[in-house]
C-alpha positions in Angstrom: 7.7 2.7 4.1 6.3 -0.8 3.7 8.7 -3.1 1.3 5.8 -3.9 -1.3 5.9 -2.2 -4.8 3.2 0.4 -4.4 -0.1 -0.1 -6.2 -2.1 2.7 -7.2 -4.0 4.1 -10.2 -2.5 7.3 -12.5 -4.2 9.3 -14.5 -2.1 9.3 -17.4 -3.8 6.4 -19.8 -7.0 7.8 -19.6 -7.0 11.0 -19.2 -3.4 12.4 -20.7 -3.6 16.3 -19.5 -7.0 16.6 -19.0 -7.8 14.9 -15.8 -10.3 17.2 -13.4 -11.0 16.9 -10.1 -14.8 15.1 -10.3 -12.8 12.4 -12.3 -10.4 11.5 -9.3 -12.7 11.8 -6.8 -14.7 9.0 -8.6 -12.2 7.1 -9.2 -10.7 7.1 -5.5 -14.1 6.1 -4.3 -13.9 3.4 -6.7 -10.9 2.0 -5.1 -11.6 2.7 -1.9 -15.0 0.6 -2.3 -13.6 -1.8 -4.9 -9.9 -2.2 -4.6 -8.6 -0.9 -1.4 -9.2 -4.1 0.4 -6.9 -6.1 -2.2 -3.8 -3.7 -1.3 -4.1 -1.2 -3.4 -4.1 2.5 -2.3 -2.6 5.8 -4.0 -4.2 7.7 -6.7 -1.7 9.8 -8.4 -2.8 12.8 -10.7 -0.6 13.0 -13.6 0.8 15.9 -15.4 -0.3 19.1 -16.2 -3.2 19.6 -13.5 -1.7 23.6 -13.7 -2.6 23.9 -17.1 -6.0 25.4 -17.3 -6.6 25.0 -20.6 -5.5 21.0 -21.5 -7.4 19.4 -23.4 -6.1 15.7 -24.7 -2.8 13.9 -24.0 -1.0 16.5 -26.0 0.7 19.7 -25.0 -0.1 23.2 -25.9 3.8 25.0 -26.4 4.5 27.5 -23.7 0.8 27.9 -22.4 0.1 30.3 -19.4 0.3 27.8 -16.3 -1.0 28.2 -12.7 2.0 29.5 -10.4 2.1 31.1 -7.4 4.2 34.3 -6.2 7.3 31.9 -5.2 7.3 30.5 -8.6 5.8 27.1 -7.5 3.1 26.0 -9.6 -0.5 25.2 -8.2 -3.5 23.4 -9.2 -5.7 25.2 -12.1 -9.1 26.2 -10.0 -11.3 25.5 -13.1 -10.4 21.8 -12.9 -9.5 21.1 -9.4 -12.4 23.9 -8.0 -11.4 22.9 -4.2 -7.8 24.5 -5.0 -9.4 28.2 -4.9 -8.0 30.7 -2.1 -4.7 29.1 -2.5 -5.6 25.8 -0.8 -4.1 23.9 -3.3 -4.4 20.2 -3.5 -5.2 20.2 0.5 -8.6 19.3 0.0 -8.4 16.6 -2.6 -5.4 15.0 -0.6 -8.1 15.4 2.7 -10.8 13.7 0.5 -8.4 10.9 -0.7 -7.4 10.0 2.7 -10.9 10.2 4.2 -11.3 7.0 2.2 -8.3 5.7 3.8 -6.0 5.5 0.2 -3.1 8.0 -0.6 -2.3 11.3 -2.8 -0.3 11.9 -5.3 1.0 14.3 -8.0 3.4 14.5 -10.7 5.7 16.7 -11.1 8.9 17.6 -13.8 12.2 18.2 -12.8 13.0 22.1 -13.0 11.4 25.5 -12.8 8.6 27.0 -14.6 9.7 29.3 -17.5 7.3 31.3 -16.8 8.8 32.1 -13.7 12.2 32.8 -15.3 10.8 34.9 -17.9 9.0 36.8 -15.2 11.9 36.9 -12.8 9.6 36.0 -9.6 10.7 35.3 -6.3 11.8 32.0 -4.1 10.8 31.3 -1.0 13.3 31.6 1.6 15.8 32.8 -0.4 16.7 36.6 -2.0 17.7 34.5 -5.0 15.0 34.5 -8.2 14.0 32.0 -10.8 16.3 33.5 -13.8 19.0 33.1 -11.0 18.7 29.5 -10.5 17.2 28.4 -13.6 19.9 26.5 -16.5 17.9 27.1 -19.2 19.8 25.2 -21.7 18.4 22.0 -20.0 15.2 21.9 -21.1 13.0 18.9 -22.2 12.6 17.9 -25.7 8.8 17.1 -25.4 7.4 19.4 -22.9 7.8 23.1 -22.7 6.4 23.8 -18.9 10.0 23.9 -17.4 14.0 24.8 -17.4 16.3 22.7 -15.3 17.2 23.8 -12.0 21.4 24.9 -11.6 22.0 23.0 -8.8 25.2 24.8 -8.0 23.4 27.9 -8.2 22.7 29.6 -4.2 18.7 29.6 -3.9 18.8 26.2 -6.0 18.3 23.9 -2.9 15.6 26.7 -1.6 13.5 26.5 -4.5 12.9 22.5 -4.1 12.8 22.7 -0.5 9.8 24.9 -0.9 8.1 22.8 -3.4 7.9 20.1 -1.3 7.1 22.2 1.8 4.3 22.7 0.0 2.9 19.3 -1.2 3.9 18.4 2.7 1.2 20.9 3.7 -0.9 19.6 0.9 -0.6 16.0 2.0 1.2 14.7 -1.0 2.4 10.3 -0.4 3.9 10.1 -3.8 5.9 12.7 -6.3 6.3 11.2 -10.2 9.2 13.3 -11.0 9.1 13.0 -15.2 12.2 14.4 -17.5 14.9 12.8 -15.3 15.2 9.1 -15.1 16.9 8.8 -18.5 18.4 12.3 -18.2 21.6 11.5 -16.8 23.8 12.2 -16.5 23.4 15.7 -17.3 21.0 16.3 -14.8 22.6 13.6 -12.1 23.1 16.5 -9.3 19.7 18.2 -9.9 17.9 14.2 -9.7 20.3 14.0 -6.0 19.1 17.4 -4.7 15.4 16.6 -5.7 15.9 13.5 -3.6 17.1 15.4 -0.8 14.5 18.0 -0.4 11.8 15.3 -0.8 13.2 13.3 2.0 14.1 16.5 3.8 10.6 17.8 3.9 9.2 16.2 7.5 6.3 14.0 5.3 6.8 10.2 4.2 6.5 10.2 0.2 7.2 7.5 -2.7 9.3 8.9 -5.3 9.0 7.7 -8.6 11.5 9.0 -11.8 10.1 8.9 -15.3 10.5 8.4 -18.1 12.7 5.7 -19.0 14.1 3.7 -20.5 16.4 4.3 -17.1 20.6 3.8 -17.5 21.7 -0.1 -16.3 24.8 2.1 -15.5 22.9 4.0 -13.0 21.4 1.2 -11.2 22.9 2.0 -8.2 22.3 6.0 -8.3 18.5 5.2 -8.8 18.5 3.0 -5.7 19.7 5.4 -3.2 17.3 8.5 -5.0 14.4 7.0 -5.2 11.7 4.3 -4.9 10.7 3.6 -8.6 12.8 4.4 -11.6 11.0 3.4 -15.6 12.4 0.8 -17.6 11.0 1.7 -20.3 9.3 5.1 -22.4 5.7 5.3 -22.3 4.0 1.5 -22.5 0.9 1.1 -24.1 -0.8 -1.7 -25.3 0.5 -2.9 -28.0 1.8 -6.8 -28.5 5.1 -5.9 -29.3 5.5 -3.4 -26.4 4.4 -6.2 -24.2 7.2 -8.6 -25.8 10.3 -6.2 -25.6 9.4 -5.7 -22.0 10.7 -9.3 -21.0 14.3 -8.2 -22.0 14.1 -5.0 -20.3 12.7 -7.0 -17.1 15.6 -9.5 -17.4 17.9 -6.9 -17.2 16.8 -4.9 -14.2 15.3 -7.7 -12.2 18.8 -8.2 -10.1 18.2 -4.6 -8.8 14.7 -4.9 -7.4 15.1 -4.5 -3.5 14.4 -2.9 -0.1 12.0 -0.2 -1.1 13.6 0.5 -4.5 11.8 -0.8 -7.7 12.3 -0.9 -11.7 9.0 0.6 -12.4 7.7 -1.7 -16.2 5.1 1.7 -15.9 1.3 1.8 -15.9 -1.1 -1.6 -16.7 -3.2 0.0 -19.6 -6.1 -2.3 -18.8 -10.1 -1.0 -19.2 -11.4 2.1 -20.7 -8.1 4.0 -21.4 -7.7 7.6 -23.8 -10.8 9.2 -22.4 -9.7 12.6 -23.5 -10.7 11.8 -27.0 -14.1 11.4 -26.2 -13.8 7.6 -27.5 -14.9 4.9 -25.1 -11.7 3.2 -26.1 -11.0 -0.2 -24.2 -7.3 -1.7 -24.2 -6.3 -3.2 -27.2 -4.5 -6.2 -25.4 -6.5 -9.5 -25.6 -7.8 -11.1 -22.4 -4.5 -13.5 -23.0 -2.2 -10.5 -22.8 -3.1 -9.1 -19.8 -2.7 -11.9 -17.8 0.4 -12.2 -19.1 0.9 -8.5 -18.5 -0.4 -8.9 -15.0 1.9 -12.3 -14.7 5.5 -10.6 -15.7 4.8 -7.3 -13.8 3.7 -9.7 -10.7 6.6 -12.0 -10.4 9.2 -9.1 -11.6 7.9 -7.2 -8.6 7.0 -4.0 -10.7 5.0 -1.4 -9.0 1.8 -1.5 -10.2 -0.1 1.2 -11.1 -3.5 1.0 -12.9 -4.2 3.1 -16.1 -7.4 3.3 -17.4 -11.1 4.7 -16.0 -11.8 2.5 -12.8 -15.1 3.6 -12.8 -16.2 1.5 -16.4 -14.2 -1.8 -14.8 -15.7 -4.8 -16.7 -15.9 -8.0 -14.5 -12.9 -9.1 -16.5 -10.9 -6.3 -15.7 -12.1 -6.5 -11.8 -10.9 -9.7 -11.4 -7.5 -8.7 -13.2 -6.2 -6.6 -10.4 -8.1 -8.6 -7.3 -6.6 -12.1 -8.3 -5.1 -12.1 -4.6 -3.0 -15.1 -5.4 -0.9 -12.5 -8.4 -1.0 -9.5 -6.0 0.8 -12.0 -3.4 3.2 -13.0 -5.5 3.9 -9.3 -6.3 4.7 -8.6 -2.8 6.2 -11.7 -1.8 8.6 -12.3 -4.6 12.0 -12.0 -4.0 15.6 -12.6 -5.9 13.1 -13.0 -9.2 15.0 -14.0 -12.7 14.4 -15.2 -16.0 15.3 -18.9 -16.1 15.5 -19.7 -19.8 13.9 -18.2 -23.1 13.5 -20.8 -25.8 11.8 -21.7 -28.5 10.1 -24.8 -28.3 8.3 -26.8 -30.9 8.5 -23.7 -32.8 6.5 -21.4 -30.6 8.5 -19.1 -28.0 8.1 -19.2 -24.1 9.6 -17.6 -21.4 10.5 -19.0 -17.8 10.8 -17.1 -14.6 11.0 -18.4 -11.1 11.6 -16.6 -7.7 11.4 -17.3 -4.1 8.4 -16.0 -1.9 9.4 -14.4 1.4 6.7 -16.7 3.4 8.3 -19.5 1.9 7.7 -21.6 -1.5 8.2 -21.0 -4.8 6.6 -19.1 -7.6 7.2 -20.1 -11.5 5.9 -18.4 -14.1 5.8 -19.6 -17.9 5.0 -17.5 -20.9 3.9 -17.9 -24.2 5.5 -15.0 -26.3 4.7 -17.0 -29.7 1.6 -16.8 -32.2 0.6 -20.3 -31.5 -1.1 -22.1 -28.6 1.7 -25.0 -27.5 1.4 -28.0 -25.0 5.1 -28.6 -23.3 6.9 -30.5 -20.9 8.3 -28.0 -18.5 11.3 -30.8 -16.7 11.7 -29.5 -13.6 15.1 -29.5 -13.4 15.3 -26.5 -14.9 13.8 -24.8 -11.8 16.6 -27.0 -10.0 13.9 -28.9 -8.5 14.2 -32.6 -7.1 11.4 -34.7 -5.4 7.6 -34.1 -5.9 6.1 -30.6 -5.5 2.9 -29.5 -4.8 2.1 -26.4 -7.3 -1.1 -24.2 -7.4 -1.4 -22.2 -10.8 -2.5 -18.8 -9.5 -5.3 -18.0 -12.1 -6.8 -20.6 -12.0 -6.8 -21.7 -8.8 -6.0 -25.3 -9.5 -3.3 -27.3 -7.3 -1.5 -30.5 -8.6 0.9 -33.2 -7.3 4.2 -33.2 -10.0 7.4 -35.0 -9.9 10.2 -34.8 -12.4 8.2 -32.2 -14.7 4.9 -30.5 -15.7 2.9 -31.2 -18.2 1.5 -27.3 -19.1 -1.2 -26.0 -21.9 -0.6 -22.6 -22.8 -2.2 -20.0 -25.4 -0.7 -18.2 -27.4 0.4 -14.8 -26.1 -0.8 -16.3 -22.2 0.4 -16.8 -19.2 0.3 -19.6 -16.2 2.2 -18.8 -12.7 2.5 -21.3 -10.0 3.3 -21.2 -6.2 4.9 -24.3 -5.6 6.9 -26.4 -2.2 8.4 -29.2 -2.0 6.1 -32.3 -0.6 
């Protein structure tokens, strides 16, 4: 697995529940004409895509899902048509990596109910769902599943043949929801899930939702998985956006070698499409760079959340500013610097190092008011002139001793910087 945060696009923003199977393909060849050379590369279907009958981001209690004799669910057929005769998401996966991008699915931690109600069978096991299933772990929001015992025998069976089967489907990446923040109740079930994913002979990301994730559990998330929330659901709103620097400056020290904190999806373009609305992000133009900034130099995954397909030439440039998707992958040993407020309006510093060499600094403007300040770059614990390139701009200046830097309100500016 390369040591980038992955970049992708998720169905969740736009499409809740409801996503079909014309959507994705779209929006894959959308990437792959639009996006693929800039680095980016899964699409990930989010939840629900067994649930025949969804229709907006909310859930219809204990609906008749799309399960197969072993109790594994399966793709409904009147959204995903290329699923019928039991091929399951094989196709779609084969169309996605035709284009040369990668597949992926969510998932939630558990077994279907159905299946314990029903009593059906497990493959590779005599076991049966009611004989696995711990059915007073459920979650609070969704009612598709019961927890798995994992000390019950045919446990470990059941999730080695879910992901026997999304090997055979050609699955690159599992969002397993209902567990990040679950522990530690659900701590064995999250390390048996990580087992039979790795166990199952195909390379996969594996992403835990929703947060916001334990700081106790830091180190439990890094040997389980890839990406682990920081957060619950982020949408766009200002003050989501402003929180997110304190959870960032917590987790940053545990961004490493293929393991992420995951700040979630970018909610950029045409997002809530199963409404019917043509509804475009409510951030400003401002906001998501300075989404696009913090998520960038904090080495987030990033994973793109509204209808590629309606992509303004705003939003295009957004996620192709190569300069930002470099400093993504290049960042390491990122860290907030200082938070002050300076002639009453509030900013935010981060720096990092870049793994080719260099520096990156990013400054924010978190107030209501445009400023003008003197960044002294000691605070960076720089001495000597430096040569800094601001990344959105494209502009490079000579600077010794500090930085004179404009800012709007609510905007961003991130440098690469090196000693002269």
């Amino acid at each position: 697995m390369k040591n980038i945060p992955p970049k992708g696009w998720n169905s969740w923003d736009c499409y809740g529940t409801t996503v079909t199977e014309e959507i994705v393909r779209n929006n894959a060849e959308y990437m792959a004409k639009h996006l693929k050379k800039y680095g980016w590369e899964y699409i990930v279907v989010d939840i629900q895509w067994y649930e025949p009958t969804a229709v907006t981001h909310e859930y219809h209690p204990f609906t008749e899902l799309c399960m197969d004799e072993y109790s594994r669910l399966i793709p409904a057929e009147n959204r995903f048509p290329s699923s019928a005769g039991g091929k399951g998401f094989k196709p779609l996966a084969d169309f996605v990596h035709s284009l040369g991008l990668k597949f992926g699915i969510h998932i939630m931690r558990g077994i279907p109910r159905q299946a314990v109600h029903r009593n059906t069978k497990i493959l590779g096991t005599e076991r049966t769902a009611r004989m696995v299933a711990k059915s007073n772990s459920i979650c609070f929001w969704n009612t598709d599943m019961y927890g798995v015992n994992p000390d019950a025998e045919g446990a470990r069976e059941y999730y080695d043949s879910i992901f026997k089967l999304y090997a055979e489907w050609g699955v690159d990446f599992i969002k397993c929801d209902d567990i990040a923040r679950e522990l530690p109740h659900a701590e064995s079930e999250l390390i048996m899930i990580s087992e039979a994913l790795r166990g199952c002979g195909r390379e996969m990301v594996f992403s835990i939702s929703p947060g916001a994730s334990l700081l106790d559990k830091a180190e439990l998330y890094k040997t389980v998985c890839n990406m682990w929330r920081i957060t619950d659901d982020f949408w766009d709103e200002w003050h989501a956006l402003y929180n997110m620097f304190s959870y960032a400056e917590k987790w940053s020290i545990h961004s490493g070698n293929c393991h992420w904190p995951d700040a979630d999806m970018l909610p950029i373009g045409s997002i809530r499409q199963d409404y019917n609305v043509n509804e475009t992000t409510a951030f400003t133009h401002e906001e998501q760079r300075t989404m696009m900034t913090l998520w960038g130099i904090f080495r987030s995954p990033l994973m793109i959340g509204g209808e590629m397909t309606k992509f303004d030439d705003f939003t295009l440039n957004l996620v192709t500013n190569q300069d930002i998707l470099r400093m993504n992958e290049n960042s390491r040993n990122a860290h907030q610097v200082w938070r002050r407020v300076i002639n009453g309006v509030e900013h935010v510093l981060w720096t990092a190092n870049s793994k080719d060499g260099g520096h990156y600094f990013a400054l924010f403007n978190i107030g209501n008011e445009d400023s003008e300040i003197k960044l002294d770059l000691s605070d960076l614990e720089i001495e000597g002139k430096i040569e800094a390139t601001e990344l959105w701009s494209g502009k490079t200046d000579i600077a010794e001793n500090s930085v004179n830097i404009s800012i709007k309100s609510h905007d961003a500016k991130a440098y690469y910087f090196k000693n002269i």
